[in-house]
N, C-alpha and C positions, 0 to 999 in steps of 0.2 A: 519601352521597347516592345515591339509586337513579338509575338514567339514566332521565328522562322522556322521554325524546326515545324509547327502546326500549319503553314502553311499547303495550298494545293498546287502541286507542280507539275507540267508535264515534260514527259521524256520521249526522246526517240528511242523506239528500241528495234534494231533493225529496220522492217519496212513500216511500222505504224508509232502511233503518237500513245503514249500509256499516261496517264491520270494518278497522279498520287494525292491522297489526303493525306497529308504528313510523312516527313522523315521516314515514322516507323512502318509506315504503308511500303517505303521504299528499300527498309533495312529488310520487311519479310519477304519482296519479291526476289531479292539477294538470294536469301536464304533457301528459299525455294526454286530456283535457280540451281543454288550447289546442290539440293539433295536430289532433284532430277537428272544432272549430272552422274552422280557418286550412281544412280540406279541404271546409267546408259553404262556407263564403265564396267558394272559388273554384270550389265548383260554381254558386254562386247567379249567378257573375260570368260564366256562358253561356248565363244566363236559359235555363234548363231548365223543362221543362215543370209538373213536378212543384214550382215553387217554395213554394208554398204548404209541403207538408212540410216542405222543406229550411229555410224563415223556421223551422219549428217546430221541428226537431229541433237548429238554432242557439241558438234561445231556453230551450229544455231545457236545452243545455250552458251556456249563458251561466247559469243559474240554481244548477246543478251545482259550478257553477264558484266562485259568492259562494260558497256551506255551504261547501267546502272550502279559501276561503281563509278564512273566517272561524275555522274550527276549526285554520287553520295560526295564526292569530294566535292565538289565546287558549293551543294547546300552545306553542307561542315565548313568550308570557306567563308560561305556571306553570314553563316551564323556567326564566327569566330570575330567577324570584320563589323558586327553588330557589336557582339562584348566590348567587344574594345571598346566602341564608341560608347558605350554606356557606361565605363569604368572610366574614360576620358572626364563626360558630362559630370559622373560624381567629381571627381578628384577638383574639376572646377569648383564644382559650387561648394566642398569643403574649403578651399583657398577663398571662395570670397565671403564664408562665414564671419562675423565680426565676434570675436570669440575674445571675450577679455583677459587679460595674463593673470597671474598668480594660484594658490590654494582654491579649489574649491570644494570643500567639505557636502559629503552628500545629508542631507539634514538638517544644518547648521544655517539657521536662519538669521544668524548674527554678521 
């Protein structure tokens, strides 16, 4: 199974196309995301002059923020939809092992 999660994907994010090397490229844009959020909210919370931007450049991220949890759930999807099949392919090839019945003693070469 190839590692999906290492995979390079791109996103829409709003108006342009974003580039990820992996999963965890995509879990830090998240994350970076909420904590420029969490810094618009508590500039908005000293009613600054400028609030008008600050609402917008919230609503930008807040929107940034869906496309890339969305594109986190659908990569956690095809990852999940990979296990499977890969626990499927084992479970096969243990049922068509030719595995003889009885005892068998680890060492016991009798």
């Amino acid at each position: 199974m190839t590692d999906i999660l290492d995979e390079i994907r791109s996103v829409v994010v709003g108006d342009r196309v974003e580039r990820f090397q992996g999963y965890d490229a995509l879990a830090r844009r998240a994350e970076g995301l909420i904590g420029r959020m969490q810094q618009i909210e508590s500039a908005l919370g000293a009613n600054p002059r400028d609030a008008e931007e600050e609402w917008h450049d919230l609503a930008t991220a807040a929107e940034a923020l869906v496309a890339i949890t969305a594109a986190q759930e659908a990569w956690l999807a095809d990852y999940d939809a990979a296990l499977a099949r890969t626990v499927e392919q084992a479970r096969g090839d243990l049922r068509s092992l030719n595995i003889q019945q009885g005892n068998v003693n680890a060492g016991d070469d009798s």
